[in-house]
Structures are given as C-alpha cells and as structure tokens.
C-alpha positions as CSV (number, residue, x, y, z in Angstrom):
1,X,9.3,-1.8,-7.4
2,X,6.2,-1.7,-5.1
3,X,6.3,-2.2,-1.6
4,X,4.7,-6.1,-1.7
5,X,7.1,-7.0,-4.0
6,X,9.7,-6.2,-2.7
7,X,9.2,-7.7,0.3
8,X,8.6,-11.1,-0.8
9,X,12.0,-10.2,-3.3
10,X,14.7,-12.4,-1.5
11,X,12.1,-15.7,-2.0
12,X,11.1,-14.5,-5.2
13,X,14.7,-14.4,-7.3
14,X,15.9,-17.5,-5.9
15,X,12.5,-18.9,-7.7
16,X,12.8,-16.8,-10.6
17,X,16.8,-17.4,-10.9
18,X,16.4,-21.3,-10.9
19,X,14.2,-21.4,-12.8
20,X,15.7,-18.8,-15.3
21,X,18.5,-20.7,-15.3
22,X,17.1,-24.1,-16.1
23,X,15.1,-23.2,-19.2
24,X,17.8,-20.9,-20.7
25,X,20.3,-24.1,-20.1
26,X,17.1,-26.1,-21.9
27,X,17.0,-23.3,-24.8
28,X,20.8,-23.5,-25.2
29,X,20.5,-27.5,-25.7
30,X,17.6,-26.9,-28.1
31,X,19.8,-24.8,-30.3
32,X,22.1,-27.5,-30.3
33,X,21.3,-31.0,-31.2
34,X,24.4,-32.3,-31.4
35,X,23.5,-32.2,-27.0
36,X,21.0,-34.8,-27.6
37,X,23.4,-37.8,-29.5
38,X,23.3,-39.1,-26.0
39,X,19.9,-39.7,-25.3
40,X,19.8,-42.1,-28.0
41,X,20.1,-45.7,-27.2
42,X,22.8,-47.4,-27.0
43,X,25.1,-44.5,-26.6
44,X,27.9,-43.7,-23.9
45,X,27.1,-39.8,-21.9
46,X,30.3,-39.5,-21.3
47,X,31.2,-40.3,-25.1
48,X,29.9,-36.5,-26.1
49,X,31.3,-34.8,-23.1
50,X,33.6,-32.2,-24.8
51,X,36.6,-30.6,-23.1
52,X,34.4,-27.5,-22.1
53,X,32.0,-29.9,-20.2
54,X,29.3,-32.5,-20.4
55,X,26.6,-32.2,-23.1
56,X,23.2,-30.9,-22.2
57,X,20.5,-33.2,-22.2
58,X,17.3,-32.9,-21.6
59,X,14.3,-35.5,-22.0
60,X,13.4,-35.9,-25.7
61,X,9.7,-36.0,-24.8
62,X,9.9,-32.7,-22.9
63,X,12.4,-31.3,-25.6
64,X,9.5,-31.9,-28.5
65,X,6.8,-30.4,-26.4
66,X,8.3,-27.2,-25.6
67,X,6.8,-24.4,-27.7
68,X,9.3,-22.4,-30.3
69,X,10.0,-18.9,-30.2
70,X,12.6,-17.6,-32.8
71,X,14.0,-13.7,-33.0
72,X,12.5,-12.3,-29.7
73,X,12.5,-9.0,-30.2
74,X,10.5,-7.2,-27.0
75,X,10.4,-7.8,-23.3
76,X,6.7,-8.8,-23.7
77,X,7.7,-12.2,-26.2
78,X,10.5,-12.6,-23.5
79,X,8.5,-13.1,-21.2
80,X,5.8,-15.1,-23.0
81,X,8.7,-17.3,-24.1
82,X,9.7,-17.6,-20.4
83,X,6.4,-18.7,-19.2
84,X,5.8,-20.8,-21.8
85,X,9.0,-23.1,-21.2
86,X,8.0,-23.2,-17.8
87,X,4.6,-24.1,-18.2
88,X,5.7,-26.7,-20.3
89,X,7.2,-28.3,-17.6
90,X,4.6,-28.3,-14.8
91,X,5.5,-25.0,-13.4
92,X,2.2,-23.8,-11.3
93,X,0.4,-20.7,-12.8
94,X,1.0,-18.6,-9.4
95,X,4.9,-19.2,-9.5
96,X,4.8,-18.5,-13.6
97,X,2.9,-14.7,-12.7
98,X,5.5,-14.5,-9.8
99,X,8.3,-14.7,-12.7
100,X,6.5,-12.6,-15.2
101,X,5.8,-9.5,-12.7
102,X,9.3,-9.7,-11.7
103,X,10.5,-9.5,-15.6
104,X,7.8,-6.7,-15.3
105,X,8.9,-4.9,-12.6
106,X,12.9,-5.2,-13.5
107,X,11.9,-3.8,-16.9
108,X,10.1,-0.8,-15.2
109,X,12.8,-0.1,-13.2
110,X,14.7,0.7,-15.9
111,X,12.6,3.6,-17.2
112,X,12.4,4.6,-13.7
113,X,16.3,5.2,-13.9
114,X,15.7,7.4,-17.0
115,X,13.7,9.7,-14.8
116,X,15.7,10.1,-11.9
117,X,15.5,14.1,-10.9
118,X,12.2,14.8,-12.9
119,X,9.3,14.3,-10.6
120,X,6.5,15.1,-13.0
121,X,8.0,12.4,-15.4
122,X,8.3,9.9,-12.8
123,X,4.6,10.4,-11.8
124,X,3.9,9.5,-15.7
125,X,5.7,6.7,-16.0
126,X,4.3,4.9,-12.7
127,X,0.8,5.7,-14.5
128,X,2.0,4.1,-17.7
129,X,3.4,1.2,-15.6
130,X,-0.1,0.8,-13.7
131,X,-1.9,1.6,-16.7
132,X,0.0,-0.9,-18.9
133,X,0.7,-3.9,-16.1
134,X,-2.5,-6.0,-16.7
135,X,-2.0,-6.1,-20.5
136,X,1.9,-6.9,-19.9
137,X,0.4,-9.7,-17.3
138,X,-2.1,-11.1,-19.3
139,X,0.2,-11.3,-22.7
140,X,2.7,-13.1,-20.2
141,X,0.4,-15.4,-19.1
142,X,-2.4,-15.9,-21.1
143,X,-6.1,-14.8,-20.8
144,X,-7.2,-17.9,-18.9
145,X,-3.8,-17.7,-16.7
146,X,-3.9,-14.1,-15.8
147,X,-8.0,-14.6,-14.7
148,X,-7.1,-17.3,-12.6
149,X,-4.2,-15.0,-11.1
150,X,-5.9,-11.6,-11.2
151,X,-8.9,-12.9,-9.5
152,X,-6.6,-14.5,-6.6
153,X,-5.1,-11.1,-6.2
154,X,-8.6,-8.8,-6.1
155,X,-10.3,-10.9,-3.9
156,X,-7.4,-11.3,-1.2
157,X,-7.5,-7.2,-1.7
158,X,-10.7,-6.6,-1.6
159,X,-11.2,-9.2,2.1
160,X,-8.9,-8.2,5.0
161,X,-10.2,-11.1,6.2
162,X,-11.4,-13.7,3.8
163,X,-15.0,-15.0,3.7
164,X,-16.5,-18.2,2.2
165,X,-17.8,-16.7,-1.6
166,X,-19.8,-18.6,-4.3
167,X,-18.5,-18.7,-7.5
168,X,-21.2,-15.7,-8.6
169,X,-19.9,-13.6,-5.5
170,X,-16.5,-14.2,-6.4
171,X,-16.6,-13.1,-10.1
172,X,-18.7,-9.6,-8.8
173,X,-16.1,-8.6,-6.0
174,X,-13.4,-9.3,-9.3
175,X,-15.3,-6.8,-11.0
176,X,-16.1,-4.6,-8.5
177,X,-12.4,-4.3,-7.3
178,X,-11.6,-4.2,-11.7
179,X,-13.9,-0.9,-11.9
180,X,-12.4,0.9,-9.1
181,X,-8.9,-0.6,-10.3
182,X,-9.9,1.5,-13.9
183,X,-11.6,4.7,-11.5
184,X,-8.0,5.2,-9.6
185,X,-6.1,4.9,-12.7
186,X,-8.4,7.5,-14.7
187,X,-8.3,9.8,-11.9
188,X,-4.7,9.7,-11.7
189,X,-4.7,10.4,-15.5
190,X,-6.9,13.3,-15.1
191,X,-4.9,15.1,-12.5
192,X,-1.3,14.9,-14.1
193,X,-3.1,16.2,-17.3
194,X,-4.2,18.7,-15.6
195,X,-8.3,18.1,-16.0
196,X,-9.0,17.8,-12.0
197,X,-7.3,19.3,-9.6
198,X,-5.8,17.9,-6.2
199,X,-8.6,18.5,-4.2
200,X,-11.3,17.1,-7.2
201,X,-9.6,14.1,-7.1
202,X,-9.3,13.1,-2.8
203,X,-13.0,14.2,-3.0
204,X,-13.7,11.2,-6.3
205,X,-11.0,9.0,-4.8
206,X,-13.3,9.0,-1.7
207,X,-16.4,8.6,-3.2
208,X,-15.9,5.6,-5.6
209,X,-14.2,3.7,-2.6
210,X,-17.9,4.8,-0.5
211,X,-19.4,3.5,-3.7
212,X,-17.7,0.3,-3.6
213,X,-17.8,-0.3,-0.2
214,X,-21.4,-0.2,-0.4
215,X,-21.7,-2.3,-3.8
216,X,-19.3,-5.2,-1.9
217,X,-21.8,-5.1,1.1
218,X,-24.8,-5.7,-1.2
219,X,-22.9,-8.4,-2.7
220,X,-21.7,-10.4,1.0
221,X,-24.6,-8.8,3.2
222,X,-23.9,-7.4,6.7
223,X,-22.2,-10.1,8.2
224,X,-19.9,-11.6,5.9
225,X,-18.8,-7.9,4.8
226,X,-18.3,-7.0,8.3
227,X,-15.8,-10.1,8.9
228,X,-14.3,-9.4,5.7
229,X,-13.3,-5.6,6.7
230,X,-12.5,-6.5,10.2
231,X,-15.9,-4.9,11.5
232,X,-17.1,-7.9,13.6
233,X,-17.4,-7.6,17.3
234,X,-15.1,-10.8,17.9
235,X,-12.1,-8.6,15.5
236,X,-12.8,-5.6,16.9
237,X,-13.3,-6.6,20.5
238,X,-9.8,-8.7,20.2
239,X,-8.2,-5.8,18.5
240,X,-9.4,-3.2,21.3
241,X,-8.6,-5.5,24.1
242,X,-4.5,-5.3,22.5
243,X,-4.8,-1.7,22.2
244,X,-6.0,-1.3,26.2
245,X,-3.0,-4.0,27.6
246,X,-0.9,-0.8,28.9
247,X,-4.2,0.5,30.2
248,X,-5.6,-0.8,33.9
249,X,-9.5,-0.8,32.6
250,X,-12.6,-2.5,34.4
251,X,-14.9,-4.6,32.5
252,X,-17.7,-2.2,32.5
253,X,-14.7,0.4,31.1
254,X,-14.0,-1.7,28.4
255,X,-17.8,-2.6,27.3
256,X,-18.4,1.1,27.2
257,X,-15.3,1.6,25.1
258,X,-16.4,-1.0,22.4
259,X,-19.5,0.3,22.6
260,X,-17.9,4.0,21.7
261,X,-15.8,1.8,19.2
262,X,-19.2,0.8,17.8
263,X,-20.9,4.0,17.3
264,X,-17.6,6.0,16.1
265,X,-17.1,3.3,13.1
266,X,-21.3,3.1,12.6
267,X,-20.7,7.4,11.9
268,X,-17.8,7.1,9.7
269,X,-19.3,4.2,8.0
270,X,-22.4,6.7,7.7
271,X,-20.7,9.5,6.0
272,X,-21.0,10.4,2.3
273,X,-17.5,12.0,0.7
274,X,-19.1,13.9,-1.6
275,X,-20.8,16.1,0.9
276,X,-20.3,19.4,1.2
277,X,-19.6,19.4,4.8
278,X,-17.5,16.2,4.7
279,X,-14.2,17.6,6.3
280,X,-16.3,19.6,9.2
281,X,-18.7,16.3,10.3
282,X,-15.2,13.8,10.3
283,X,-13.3,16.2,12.3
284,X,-16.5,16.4,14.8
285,X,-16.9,12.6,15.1
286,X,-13.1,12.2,15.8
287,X,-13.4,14.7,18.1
288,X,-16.8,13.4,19.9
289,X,-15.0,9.5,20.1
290,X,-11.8,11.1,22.2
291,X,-14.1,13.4,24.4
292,X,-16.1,9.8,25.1
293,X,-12.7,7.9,25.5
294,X,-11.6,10.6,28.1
295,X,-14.6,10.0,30.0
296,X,-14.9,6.6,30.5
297,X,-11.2,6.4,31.3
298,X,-10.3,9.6,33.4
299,X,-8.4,12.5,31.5
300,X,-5.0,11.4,33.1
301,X,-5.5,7.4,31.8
302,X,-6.6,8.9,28.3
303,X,-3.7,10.8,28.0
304,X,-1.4,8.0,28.4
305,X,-3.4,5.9,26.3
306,X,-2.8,7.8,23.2
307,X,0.8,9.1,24.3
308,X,1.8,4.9,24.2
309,X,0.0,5.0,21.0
310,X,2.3,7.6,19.2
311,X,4.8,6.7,17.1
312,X,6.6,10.1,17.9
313,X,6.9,9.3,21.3
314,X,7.9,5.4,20.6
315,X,11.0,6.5,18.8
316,X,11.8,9.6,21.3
317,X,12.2,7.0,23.7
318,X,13.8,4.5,21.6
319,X,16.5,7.9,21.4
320,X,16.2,9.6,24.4
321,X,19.8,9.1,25.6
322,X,20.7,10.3,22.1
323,X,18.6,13.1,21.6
324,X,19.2,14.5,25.0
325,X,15.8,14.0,26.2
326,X,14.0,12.9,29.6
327,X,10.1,11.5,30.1
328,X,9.4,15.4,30.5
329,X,10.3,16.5,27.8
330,X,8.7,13.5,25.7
331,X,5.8,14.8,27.4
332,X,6.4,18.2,26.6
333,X,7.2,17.2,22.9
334,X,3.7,15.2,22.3
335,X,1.4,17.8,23.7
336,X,2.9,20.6,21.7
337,X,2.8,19.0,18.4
338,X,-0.6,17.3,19.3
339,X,-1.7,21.4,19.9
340,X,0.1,22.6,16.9
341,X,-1.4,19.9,14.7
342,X,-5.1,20.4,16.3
343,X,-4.4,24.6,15.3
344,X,-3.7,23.5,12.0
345,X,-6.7,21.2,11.5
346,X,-9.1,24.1,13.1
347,X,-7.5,26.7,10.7
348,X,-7.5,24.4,7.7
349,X,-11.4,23.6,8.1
350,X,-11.8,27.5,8.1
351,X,-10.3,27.8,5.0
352,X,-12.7,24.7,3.6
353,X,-15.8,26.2,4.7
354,X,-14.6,30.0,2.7
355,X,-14.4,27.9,-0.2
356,X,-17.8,26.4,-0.1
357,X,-19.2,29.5,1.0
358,X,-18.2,30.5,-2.6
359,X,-15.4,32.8,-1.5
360,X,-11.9,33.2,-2.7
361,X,-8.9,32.0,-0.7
362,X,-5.7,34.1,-0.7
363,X,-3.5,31.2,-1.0
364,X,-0.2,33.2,0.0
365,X,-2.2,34.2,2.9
366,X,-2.5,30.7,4.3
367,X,0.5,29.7,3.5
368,X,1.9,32.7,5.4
369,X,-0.1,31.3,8.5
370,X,0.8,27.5,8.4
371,X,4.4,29.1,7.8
372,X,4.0,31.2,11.7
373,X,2.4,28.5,13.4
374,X,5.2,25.9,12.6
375,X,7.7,28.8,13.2
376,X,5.8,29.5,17.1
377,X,5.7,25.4,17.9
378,X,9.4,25.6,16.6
379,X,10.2,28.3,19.4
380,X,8.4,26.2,22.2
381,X,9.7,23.5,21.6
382,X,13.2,25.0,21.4
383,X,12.5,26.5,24.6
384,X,11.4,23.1,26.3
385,X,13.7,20.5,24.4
386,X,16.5,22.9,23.6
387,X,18.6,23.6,19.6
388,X,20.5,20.7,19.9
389,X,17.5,18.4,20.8
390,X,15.3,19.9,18.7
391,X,17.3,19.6,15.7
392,X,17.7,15.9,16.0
393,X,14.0,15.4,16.0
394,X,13.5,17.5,13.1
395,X,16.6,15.5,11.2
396,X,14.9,12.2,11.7
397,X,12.0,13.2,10.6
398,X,9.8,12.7,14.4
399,X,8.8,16.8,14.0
400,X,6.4,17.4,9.9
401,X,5.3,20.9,9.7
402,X,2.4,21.4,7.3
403,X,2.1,23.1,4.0
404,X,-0.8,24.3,1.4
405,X,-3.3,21.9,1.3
406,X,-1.9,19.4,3.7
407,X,-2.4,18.7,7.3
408,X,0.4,18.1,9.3
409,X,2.1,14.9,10.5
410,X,3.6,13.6,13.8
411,X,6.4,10.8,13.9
412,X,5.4,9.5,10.9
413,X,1.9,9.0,11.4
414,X,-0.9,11.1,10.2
415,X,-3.1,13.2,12.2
C-alpha cells in the first residue's frame, strides 16, 4: 500500500466500510423481494419482520434505479458494481475513487503476499500494479469519472503550492505530469528487463523531470511556476527565516544568506542532467553554497547550524542517556561521518570521471575501498564513542556505510 494511502487509511475504511456495508445490505434486499411487501401501501413493517429480524427495505424509487450486475466474476466488475450502487445514490466522485483505490490496493496486496522473499518478483509486480492502476481506476469509475479524479490528483502533484490555472493550463500540466507518469513507468520497465542499466536510468529519470520542469514553466511563466515549486522570495524567505531560529543572525546576515539561497537554487535550476560532467558541477555548487554559508555566519555558527540540522544528531540526543553518549561525543559522531561521507563522495566522483574518460572501472576494486573506509570511520568512531555505543548507533540505523554505486547516508538522511 503506498505511503499516502495509508496515511489517510483509518478515515478511509470507516468511509469505505459504511458504505460497503449499506449497498451490500441494498444488494441482499434486491435479491429478495419478498423485503419490499412493506413498502407497499397499506401494509404493517412490522407485519414482515421475521424471527431472524426486520425485513430490508429500501425506497422503491432508489431500488428501480440501481443498475444490475449478475455473476461478478473479477475484482474489476466488483468494483464497477460497487461504484455504481454508490453513485446511484449521490455518493461524490472523489469518495467513489477513494473506495475503488482501496478495493485496488487491498487486491494488490494480495499478490504482494505471494511474493514475500523474492525481491526481483516484488519489483515486477509493483510495475504491473503502477502499470495496470489507471486502467483498473478508470474501469471502476468511468472515463468521465476517472478525468475528473486523475486531473485533481496531477495537478495537486504537479503544484506544491497551488496557482490559479485556466482551463487550457490545467488540461497541459494533466498531460504533462501523464507523459512523465508513462516516462517513469517505461524506464522502470526497461531496467528490470534488463535494457538500461542503473546508472542509464538516474541519468533519464533526471532528464525528463529537467524536461518537464521546463515544459511546466512555459506553461505558468516565471512567476506562477516559481509559487507553485515554492521558489518565491516570500516561500523561501519564510522558509529560511525557520531554518535560522536556533541561529543569532543580523539582518544584513540573513539578506546575504537569501541572497546565497538565491544564486545556489538559480545554479541547480541551471544544470542539465544529461551532461557529462553533471555529478562534478552539483558537488561544486553544494560545496560553493556551504563555503558562502560559513562566511557570512563565522565557521563556529555554521557548524552548529548544520549540526541542529542533522537528523543523526536529533536522534543521538533524543538517546543519549541510552546510548551512552555526551554533547562530545555527538560532536565527535557528526564530524566523523560528515568526513567519511565527504571521502566517499570525493572518491565516488573519481570513479565517474574514469568512466567518462572512456576507461574501465575495476568494480571489486572500489568496492574494496568503500569497504576500508567504512571499516577506518568504524575504528574512530569505536575509539571516540566506544563498542557498546557504537553498536547501538549502528542497530538503529543512525550510522549507513556505502556500497557500489551508492553514496552514503547519515541518520537517515541523504548526503
């Protein structure tokens, strides 16, 4: 079940349980007409109340009007049956897809069971079930009900913060945000067939999001998309101000960090996936927006300003008493991994630039490498922090060494 769904889950089956309920009670008295003797005038309800409780019924007018489905045979006229009883009686078209992507997502879950232990089967059936849902959604609810719903969906994706849209803007975003939709799920297709390979597909993954970006912005123009990706000044001022509370800046400090802010997102903005040197030129921009950030605030303030930030250190201290650990060696914790992640990224752009250079990589090789440099921070650390410490943070996941291909992680977060 994906992650939005199941948040909103508790809400969702009480929704999807009354109202399951009420039009299977409605299908039962349908079946039976001997439930509707008392609807007719003149006629006692308590006369047809049998000794296994009163009969069902509903209104005749509603009764006639509900559509008739006879030997359901697939989850997919289930469901079409479902809406259609609801819809039938006034249900709103967003609560009907809320019901049918349940049913949907109940069903997958199923053949998810059937794959439990077998990663590479897992990873084609979530493509089936992405590849498949729309279909399933739009059988459920019809072609004119699953527009209305789909386009609902896209737009609040493709707008962090939504912007006023025409009716012409609104149907390009839906097909913008459609076509990358079908680019992710071809891509994912070609890699577990074994037609692109990891690498191939980050670097097309990348591009067709540059690509769209750029096609939404030609479609909203530089304002509008900037308010809808949370680019304005008034977002990004609010959001920086937040960030800084823990931090005693000046005015002039913090003008000069927006306008850091500014230029760092203008760069990133600027760069192209595809190119060759794509890996090299973020790492540099990065690394030019801390060296600014350091300046304006003093190495010391900097220093605590992304220490607060880390989610490594959050949960340390959330533990400390636990782990056996003291503000020292939190301190001592954060700049070692933040060194050992920094050795990694350095050696791991080496390793790009041989490969576009043409030359082969000895993959062992590398692996060998990553493999010493966790095994060094490990010593360090075990040195400052101690076994027993050590082994807590590595249990709970605060301490990710990196492998082939990846870079490493710290407290959950990603370098």
């Amino acid at each position: 079940m994906s992650s939005n769904l199941r948040d909103r889950a508790p809400a969702l089956l009480c929704v999807f349980l009354a109202l399951t309920v009420t039009v299977l009670a409605l299908h039962q008295s349908v079946r039976r007409p001997s439930a509707l003797r008392s609807t007719e005038p003149g006629t006692n309800a308590t006369a047809n109340a049998t000794e296994s409780g009163p009969a069902l019924r509903p209104a005749p007018a509603l009764a006639a009007s509900l559509p008739r489905y006879s030997g359901i045979a697939s989850a997919s006229e289930r469901r079409r049956w479902l809406v259609d009883q609801l819809r039938a009686m006034g249900v709103p078209n967003d609560v009907l897809a809320l019901v049918a992507l349940e049913d949907f997502e109940v069903e997958w879950d199923r053949r998810f069971e059937g794959s439990r232990g077998d990663q590479a089967r897992m990873e084609r059936v979530q493509l089936e079930k992405d590849m498949t849902k729309d279909a399933a959604m739009r059988a459920a609810l019809g072609a004119e009900g699953f527009k209305q719903w789909d386009t609902k969906n896209m737009l609040w994706e493709a707008m962090s913060t939504p912007v006023d849209v025409k009716p012409g803007e609104a149907e390009s975003i839906y097909a913008l945000k459609k076509r990358l939709q079908q680019r992710q799920l071809d891509l994912a297709d070609a890699e577990i067939n074994g037609q692109m390979d990891r690498a191939q597909v980050i670097a097309a993954v990348q591009k067709s999001y540059a690509d769209y970006n750029q096609e939404l912005k030609a479609v909203l123009g530089d304002e509008r998309y900037a308010k809808s990706q949370q680019l304005d000044d008034d977002f990004t001022a609010g959001n920086l101000r937040y960030e800084l509370a823990k931090v005693n800046t000046t005015e002039s400090q913090f003008q000069e960090l927006f306008k850091a802010d500014k230029q760092w997102n203008q760069s990133l903005a600027q760069l192209s996936p595809g190119s060759p040197d794509y890996a090299e030129t973020f790492a540099a921009i990065n690394e030019a927006h801390d060296q600014e950030y350091e300046r304006i605030l003093g190495a010391d303030s900097f220093h605590n300003l992304r220490e607060q930030e880390d989610t490594g250190v959050i949960q340390m201290k959330k533990y400390a008493d636990l782990w056996g650990l003291d503000a020292t060696k939190i301190d001592n914790v954060y700049d070692t991994m933040n060194g050992y992640r920094k050795a990694v990224g350095d050696y791991q752009l080496q390793v790009q630039a041989l490969q576009r250079q043409g030359q082969s990589v000895d993959w062992a090789a590398v692996n060998n490498t990553l493999q010493q440099l966790a095994a060094q921070t490990q010593q360090t650390l075990q040195s400052s922090v101690g076994a027993d410490s050590l082994s807590r943070l590595q249990r709970n996941g605060v301490l990710r060494w990196a492998g082939p291909g990846f870079r490493p992680t710290y407290g959950g977060g990603s370098p």
